[in-house]
C-alpha positions in Angstrom: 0.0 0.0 0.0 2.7 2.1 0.6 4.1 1.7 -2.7 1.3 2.3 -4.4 1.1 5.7 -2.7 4.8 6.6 -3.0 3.9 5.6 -6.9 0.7 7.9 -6.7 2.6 11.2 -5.9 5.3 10.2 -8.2 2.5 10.2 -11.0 0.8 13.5 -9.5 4.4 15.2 -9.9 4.9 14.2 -13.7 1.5 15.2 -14.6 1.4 18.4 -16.4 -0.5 21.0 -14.8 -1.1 18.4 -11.6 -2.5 20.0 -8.8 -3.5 23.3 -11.1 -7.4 23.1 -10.9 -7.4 23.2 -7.4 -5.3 26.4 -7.2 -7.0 28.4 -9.5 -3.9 30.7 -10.0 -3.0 28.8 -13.2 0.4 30.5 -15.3 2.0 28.2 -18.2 5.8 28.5 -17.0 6.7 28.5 -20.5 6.0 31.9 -21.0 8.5 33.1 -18.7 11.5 32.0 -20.1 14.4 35.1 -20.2 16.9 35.3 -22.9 20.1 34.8 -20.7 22.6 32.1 -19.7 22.1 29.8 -22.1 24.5 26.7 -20.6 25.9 23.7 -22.6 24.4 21.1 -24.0 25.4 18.2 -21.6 25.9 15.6 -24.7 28.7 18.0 -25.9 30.0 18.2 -22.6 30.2 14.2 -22.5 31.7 14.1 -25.8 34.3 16.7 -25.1 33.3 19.2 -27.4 31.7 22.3 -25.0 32.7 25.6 -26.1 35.0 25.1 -22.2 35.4 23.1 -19.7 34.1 25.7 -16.7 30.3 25.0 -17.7 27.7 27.4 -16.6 25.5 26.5 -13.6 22.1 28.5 -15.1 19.4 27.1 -15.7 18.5 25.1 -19.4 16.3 26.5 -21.5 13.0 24.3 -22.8 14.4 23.6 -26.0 17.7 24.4 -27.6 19.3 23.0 -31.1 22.9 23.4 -31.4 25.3 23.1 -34.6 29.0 23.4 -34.3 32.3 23.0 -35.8 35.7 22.4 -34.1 39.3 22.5 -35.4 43.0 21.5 -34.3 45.8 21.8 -36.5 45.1 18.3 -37.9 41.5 18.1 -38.1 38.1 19.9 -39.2 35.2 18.7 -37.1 31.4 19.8 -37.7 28.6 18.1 -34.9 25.2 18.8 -33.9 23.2 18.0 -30.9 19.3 18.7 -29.7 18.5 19.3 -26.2 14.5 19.0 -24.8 13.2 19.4 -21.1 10.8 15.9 -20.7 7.9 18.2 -19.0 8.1 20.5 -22.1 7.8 17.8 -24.5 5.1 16.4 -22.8 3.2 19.4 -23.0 4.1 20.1 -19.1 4.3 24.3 -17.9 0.3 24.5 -17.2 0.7 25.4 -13.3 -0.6 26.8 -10.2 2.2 29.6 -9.2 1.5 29.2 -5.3 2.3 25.3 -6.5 4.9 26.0 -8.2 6.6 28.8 -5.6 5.8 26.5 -2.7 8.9 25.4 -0.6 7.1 21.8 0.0 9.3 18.7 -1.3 7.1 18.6 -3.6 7.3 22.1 -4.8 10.8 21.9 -5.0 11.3 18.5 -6.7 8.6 19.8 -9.8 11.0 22.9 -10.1 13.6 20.3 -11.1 12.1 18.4 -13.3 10.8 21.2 -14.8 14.6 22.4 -15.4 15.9 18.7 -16.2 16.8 18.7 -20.0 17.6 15.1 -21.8 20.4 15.6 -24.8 22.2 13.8 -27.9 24.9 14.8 -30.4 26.2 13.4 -33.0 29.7 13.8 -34.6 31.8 12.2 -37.1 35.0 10.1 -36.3 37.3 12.3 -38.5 39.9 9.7 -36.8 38.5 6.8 -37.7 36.8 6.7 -41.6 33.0 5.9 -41.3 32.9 5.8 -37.9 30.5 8.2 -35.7 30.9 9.4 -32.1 27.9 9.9 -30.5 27.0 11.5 -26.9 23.5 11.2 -24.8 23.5 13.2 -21.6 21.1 14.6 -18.9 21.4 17.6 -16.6 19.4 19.3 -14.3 19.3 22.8 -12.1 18.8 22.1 -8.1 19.2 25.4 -7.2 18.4 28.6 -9.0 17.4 31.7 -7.4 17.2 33.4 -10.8 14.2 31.7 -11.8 11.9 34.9 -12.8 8.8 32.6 -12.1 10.1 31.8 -8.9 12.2 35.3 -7.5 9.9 38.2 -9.0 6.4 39.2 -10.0 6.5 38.9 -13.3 3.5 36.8 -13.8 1.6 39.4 -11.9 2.8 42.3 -13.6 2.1 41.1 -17.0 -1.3 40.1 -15.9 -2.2 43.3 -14.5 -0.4 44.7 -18.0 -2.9 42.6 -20.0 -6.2 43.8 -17.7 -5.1 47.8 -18.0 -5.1 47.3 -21.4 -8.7 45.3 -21.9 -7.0 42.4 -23.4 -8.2 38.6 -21.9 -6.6 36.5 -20.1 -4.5 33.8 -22.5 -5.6 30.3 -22.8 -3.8 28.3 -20.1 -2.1 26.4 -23.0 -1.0 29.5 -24.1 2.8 29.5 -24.7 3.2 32.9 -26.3 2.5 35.8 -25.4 3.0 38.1 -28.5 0.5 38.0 -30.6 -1.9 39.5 -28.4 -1.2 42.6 -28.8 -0.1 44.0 -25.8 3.7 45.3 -25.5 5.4 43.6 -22.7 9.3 44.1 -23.8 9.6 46.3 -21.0 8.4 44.3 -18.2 10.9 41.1 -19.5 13.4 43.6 -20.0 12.8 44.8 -16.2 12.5 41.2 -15.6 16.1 40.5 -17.2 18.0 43.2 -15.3 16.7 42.3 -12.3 17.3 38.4 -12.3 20.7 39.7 -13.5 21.6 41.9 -10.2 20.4 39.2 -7.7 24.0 39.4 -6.5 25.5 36.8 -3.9 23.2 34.2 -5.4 24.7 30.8 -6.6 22.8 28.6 -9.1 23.5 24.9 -8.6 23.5 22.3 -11.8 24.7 19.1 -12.4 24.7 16.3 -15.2 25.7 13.2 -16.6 26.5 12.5 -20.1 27.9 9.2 -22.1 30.3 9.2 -25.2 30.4 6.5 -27.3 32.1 5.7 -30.9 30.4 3.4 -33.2 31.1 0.3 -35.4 31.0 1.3 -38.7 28.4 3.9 -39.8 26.1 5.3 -37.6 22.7 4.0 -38.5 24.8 0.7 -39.9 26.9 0.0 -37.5 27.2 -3.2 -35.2 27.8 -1.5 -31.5 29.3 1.1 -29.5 33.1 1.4 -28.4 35.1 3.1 -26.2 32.5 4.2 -23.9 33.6 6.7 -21.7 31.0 8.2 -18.6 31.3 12.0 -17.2 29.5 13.4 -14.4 29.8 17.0 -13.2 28.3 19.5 -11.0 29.1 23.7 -11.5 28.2 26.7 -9.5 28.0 30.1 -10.9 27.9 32.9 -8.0 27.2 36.3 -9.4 29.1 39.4 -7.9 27.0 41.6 -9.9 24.7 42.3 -12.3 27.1 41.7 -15.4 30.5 39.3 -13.6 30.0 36.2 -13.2 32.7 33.4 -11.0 32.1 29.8 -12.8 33.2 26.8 -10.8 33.0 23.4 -12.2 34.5 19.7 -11.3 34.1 16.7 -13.5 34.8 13.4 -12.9 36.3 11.7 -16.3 35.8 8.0 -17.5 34.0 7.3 -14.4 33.6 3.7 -15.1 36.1 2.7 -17.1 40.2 2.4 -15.9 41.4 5.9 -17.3 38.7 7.9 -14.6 40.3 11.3 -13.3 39.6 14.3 -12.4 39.2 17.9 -13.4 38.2 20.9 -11.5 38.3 24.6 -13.0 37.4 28.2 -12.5 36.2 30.5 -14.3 35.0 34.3 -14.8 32.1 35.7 -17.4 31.4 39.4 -18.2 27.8 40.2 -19.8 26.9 43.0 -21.9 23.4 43.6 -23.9 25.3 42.1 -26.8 28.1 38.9 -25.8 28.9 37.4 -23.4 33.2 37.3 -22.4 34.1 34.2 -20.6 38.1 33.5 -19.5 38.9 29.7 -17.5 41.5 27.8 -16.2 40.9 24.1 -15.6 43.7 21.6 -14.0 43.2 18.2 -16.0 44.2 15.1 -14.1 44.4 13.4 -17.5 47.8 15.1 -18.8 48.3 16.9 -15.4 48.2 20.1 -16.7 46.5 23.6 -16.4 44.8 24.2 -19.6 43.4 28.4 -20.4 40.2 29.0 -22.4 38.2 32.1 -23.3 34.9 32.4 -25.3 32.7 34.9 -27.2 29.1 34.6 -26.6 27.5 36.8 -29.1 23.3 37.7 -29.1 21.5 37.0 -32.4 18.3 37.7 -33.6 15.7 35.3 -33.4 16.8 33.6 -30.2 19.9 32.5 -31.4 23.6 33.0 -29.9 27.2 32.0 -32.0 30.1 31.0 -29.5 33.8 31.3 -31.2 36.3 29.7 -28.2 39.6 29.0 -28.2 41.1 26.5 -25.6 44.2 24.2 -25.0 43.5 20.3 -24.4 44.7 16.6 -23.4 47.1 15.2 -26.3 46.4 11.5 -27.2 48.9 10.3 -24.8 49.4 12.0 -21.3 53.2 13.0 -22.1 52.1 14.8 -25.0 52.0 18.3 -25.6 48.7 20.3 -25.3 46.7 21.2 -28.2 45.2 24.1 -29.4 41.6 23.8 -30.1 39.3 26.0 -31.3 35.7 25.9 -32.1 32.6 27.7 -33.5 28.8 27.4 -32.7 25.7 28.4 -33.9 22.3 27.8 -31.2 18.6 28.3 -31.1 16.8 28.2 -28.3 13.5 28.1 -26.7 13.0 31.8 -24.9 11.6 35.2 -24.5 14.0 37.2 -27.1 13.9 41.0 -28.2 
């Protein structure tokens, strides 16, 4: 009996919009979504091939598609790799906001899942002709005082916005917001700057991802080699409303004989335009400090291109670090000008 009931609560969790009716203060969460900090796509992480190795510890957005292409002196790699939040695709977000801001274990177990994001990439074995490397991973944010939903009044201020102006309250399924003809820029843009300035506060996220190389062609082939597992947790404490201090510690091949360590810190400026990040990381694999710096540039259309620039592991631990420098291109699921 028991079981069943730790089962029922389970289930009332992953329902979307559980628990909403009875609250009667129903917001989709999707709406709400700000145009900053967009982090790494954990499959990328397990496969090596972040923009750096100091990951962010923001929040994920719902949704975010991600091409890329990275280059060392020997080799021209291009990659690509989707990322989706489970309660998005599921059609999750309907809430009650006193649910959702409650402090109850259960209030603060939906806030994660509703900011746990699922991930695979996909990049040829320029290595190995034919071959494929592949990544899956899964992250999540435990702690994130930054969420507007969560820390500010948006919701209300937007809903009072829409009564001033006459215009009815949007269908709970209701994602967007713009098309009904109300100008709200200002209130994200309020929103924005002050999730921004919430100094002293320290998101929390962590993750898991699995790299893998195929047999053979990746569709074709006959089974996965060299599988290698990563787990890591980062914490980003902002000092300000535009400085950022990254931390991050991975644990490398954490199944397999080559496991080790690597820990890093790292420092990111904002502007309204990019984003300036600068890292040092000590690898346990080649024991080593490696630098790394990165260019987050805004885009129209919810979209960001990262140009970084790092030092990495040779192929054998004596070896001499190489330069590695790559180039992405990502669109994402938010609230953008």
């Amino acid at each position: 009996m028991r079981r069943f009931a730790g089962l029922a609560v389970v289930g009332a969790l992953l329902m979307p919009g559980a628990g909403s009716a009875r609250d009667g203060d129903n917001i989709n969460l999707y709406r709400y979504v700000l145009d900053v900090d967009v982090p790494e796509s954990p499959a990328l992480v397990a496969l090596e091939e972040a923009p750096l190795r100091v990951l962010l510890g923001a929040a994920p957005k719902p949704v975010m598609a991600t091409v890329l292409a990275s280059t060392t002196p020997e080799t021209l790699s291009p990659g690509l790799s989707l990322d989706i939040a489970p309660y998005f695709l599921f059609g999750g977000g309907v809430r009650s906001l006193s649910g959702y801001r409650s402090n109850s274990v259960a209030g603060r177990l939906m806030r994660v899942l509703t900011k746990t994001t699922v991930s695979a990439a996909l990049i040829p074995d320029t290595a190995d002709g034919g071959a494929w490397r592949v990544g899956f991973g899964l992250r999540t944010t435990v702690h994130d005082p930054h969420d507007p939903v969560l820390n500010s009044t948006l919701p209300e201020r937007i809903a009072e916005e829409m009564e001033r102006q006459g215009v009815p309250p949007p269908a709970d399924s209701d994602e967007n917001l713009t098309a009904r003809g109300v100008d709200l820029s200002a209130l994200f843009e309020e929103a924005e700057k002050e999730m921004r300035a919430r100094s002293g506060d320290i998101q929390i996220s962590g993750g898991w991802g699995v790299s893998a190389r195929t047999e053979g062609g990746v569709f074709t082939g006959e089974g996965l080699r060299d599988t290698r597992h990563t787990f890591w947790l980062t914490g980003q404490a902002v000092l300000g409303r535009r400085f950022d201090v990254l931390a991050t510690m991975q644990v490398l091949d954490a199944f397999g004989s080559g496991l080790e360590l690597r820990t890093g810190l790292g420092v990111q400026r904002k502007t309204s335009m990019a984003d300036f990040r600068a890292e040092l990381t000590y690898d346990g694999t080649d024991e080593r400090l490696h630098p790394g710096a990165a260019i987050d540039v805004k885009l129209p259309g919810c979209t960001s291109a990262i140009a970084s620039l790092t030092t990495a592991s040779g192929t054998d631990r004596h070896d001499d670090p190489v330069l590695r420098g790559q180039l992405q291109l990502r669109w994402y699921f938010a609230r953008c000008r």
